[in-house]
N, C-alpha and C positions, 0 to 999 in steps of 0.2 A: 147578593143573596146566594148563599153557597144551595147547590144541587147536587141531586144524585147523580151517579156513575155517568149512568145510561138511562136517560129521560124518559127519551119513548119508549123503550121496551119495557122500564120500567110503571110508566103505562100502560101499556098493553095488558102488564099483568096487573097491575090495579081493576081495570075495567073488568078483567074477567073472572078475577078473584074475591072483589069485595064489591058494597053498594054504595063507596061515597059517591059525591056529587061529583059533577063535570069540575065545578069552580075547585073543590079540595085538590081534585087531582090536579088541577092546571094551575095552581099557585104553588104545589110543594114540588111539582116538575118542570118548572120556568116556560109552560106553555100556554097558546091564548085557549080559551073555553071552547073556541069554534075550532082548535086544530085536535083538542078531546075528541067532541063529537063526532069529528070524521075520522078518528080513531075507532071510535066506539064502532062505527057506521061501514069500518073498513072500507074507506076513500082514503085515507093519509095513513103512510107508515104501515103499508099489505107487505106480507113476510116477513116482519121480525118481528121474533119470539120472542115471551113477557121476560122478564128478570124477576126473578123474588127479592123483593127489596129488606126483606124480613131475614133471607137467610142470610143475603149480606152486611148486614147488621146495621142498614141504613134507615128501618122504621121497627117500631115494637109492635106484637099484635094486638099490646093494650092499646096503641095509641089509635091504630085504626080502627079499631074499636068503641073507642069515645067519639072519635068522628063517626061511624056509620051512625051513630044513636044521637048526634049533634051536628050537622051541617053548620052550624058555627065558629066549630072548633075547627085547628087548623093543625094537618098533620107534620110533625115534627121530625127533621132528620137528625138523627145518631150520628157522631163523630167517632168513629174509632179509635182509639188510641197508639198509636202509631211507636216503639219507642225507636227511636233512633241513638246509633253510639255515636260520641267525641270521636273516637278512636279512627285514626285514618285507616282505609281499606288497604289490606296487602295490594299491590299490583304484582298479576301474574308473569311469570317468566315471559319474556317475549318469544311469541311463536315464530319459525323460522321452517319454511316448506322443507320435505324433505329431501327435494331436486339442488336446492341450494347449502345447505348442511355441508357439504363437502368442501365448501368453497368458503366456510368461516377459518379456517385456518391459514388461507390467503390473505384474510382478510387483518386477521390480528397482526402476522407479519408486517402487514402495511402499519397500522395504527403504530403499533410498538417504533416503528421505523421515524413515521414523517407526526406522530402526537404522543411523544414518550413522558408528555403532560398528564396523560390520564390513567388512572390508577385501575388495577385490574377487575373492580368492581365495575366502577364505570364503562370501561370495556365491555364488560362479561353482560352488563343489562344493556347495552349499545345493542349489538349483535346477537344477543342472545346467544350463550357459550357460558363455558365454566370456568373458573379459574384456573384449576387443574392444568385444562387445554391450554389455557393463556404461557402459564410456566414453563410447561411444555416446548413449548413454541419458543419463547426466551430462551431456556437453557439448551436449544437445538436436541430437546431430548425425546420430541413425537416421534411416534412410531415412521410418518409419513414426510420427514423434515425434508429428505431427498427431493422431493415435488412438491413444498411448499413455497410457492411465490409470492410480490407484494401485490395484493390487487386493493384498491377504490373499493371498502364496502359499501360506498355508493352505487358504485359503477355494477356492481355484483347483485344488487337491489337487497344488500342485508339490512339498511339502514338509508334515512333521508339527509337530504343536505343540511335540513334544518335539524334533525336531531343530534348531524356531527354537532355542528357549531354549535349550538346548545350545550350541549356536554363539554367541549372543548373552553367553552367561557367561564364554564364552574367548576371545570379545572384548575382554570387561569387565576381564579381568585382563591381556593385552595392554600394555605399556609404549608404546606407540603410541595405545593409548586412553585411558591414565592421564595419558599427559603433556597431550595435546587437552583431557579434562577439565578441566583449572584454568583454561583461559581463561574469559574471560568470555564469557556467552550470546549478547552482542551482538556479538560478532565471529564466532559462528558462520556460515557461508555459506548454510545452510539455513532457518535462520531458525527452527531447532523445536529447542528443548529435546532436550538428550542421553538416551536412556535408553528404554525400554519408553512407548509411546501408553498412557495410561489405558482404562480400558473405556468411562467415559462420553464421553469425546475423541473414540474409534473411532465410537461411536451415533450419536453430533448429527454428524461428518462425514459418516455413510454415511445419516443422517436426512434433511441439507442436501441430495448428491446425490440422493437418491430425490427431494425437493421438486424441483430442478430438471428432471429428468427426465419428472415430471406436469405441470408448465407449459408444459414445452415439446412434449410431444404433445398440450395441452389449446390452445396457440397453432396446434398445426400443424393441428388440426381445425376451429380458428375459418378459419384462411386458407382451408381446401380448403372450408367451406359459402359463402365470399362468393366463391367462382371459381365454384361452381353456380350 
């Protein structure tokens, strides 16, 4: 038996608004008659406030009406008409903090690098970025290309693991990435093999960067002792 919203409040404001019986009220509010009464009696349900079941277009005032002057009749809930669209909801831009925004162009570098599978839409709702930026990035022509590196937009929290692969799988099935697939490797632009980086691939690259990175503060420290 379908009920209203909010039962008890909507009780409450029965009881103090109109003279049906205990029973009208506790059959159209899916309540016992003795948990009314302690309603009425302020024992059950002390502090919350009535609802108008009227304004919310869940009773008529004709119909409580009939029932105050008929304790046999039984109050009737209104169904509101509801309309709902076919029409699928836009999904909004993916929000991306603004501490981490500096670090989407790290990140497409990667993508474009080690999933040259996924097209720049896909990217661009990935990480939430623009195409613009994406081209950018490919053509070496951002303002900021100088300090752009490949980072894991996992790793950078623009994106989950299961969102890559997700994306990465409806790529994969893509007629635009099946046909690119039969060429040969060597005509590819990128120069890296189609498809997911290996685990050990990612290691010794991110192994190699960190080696360079201690050379190069272990140089920068040799220079600044012979400026002493």
């Amino acid at each position: 038996m379908p009920l209203p919203l909010m039962p008890k409040a909507t009780t409450v404001w029965l009881i103090e608004n109109t003279t049906l019986s205990f029973t009208q009220i506790a059959e159209f509010c899916g309540l016992h008659v003795l948990e009314v009464q302690g309603i009425a009696d302020e024992e059950v349900a002390v502090g919350i406030k009535g609802k108008n079941p009227i304004a919310s277009g869940e009773l008529t005032s004709e119909n409580i009406s009939e029932c105050e002057n008929d304790v046999s009749k039984k109050l009737e809930l209104q169904f509101t008409k509801i309309i709902s669209s076919s029409r699928k909801k836009r999904k909004s831009p993916r929000y991306t903090p603004l501490s981490r925004r500096q670090d989407r162009p790290n990140a497409i570098s990667w993508l474009l690098k080690f999933h040259p599978e996924l097209s720049d839409s896909q990217i661009s709702k990935l990480i939430g970025t623009t195409k613009s930026t994406i081209t950018q990035i490919r053509e070496r022509s951002h303002w900021n290309i100088q300090n752009v590196t490949q980072k894991d937009p996992i790793m950078l929290g623009l994106c989950s693991q299961n969102d890559l692969e997700s994306v990465v799988i409806k790529a994969r099935k893509s007629e635009r990435w099946q046909d690119t697939a039969l060429k040969d490797d060597n005509e590819i632009s990128t120069g890296m093999k189609y498809g997911l980086i290996s685990k050990e691939d990612y290691e010794k690259e991110m192994a190699e960067t960190i080696e360079l990175e201690d050379a190069s503060e272990l140089l920068k420290g040799i220079i600044e002792k012979e400026d002493d």
